[in-house]
C-alpha positions as CSV (number, residue, x, y, z in Angstrom):
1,X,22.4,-2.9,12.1
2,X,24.6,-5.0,9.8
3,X,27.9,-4.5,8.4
4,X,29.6,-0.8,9.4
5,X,27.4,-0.2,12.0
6,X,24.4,2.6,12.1
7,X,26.6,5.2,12.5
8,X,30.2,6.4,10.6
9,X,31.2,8.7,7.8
10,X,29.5,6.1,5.4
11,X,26.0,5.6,6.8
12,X,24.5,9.2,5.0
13,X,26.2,7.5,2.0
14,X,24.8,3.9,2.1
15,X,21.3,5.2,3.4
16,X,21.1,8.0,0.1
17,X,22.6,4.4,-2.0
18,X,19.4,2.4,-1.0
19,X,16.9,5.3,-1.0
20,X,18.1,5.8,-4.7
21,X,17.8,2.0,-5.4
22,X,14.5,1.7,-4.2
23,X,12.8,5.1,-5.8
24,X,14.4,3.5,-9.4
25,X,12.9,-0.1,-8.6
26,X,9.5,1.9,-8.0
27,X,10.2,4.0,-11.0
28,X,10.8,0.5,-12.8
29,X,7.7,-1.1,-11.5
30,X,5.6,1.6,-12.4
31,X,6.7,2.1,-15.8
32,X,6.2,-1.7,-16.8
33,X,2.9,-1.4,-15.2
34,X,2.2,1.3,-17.6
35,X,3.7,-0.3,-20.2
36,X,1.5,-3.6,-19.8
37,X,-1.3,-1.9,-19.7
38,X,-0.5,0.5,-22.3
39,X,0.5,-2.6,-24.5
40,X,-2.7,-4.8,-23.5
């Protein structure tokens, strides 16, 4: 798949790394859709 390979000691690492990123740009996106529409 990219650098390092699917497999390795660090794969459960970087897949938890981007899971995390991606649930906090969610939690971003929904909290300035909130706030837009809180602020409108």
């Amino acid at each position: 798949m990219g650098m390092g390979g699917a497999g390795g000691p660090g794969a459960e690492r970087r897949r938890r790394l981007v899971a995390a990123v991606i649930v906090l740009a969610m939690v971003l996106a929904a909290g300035a859709t909130v706030l837009s529409l809180v602020l409108d």
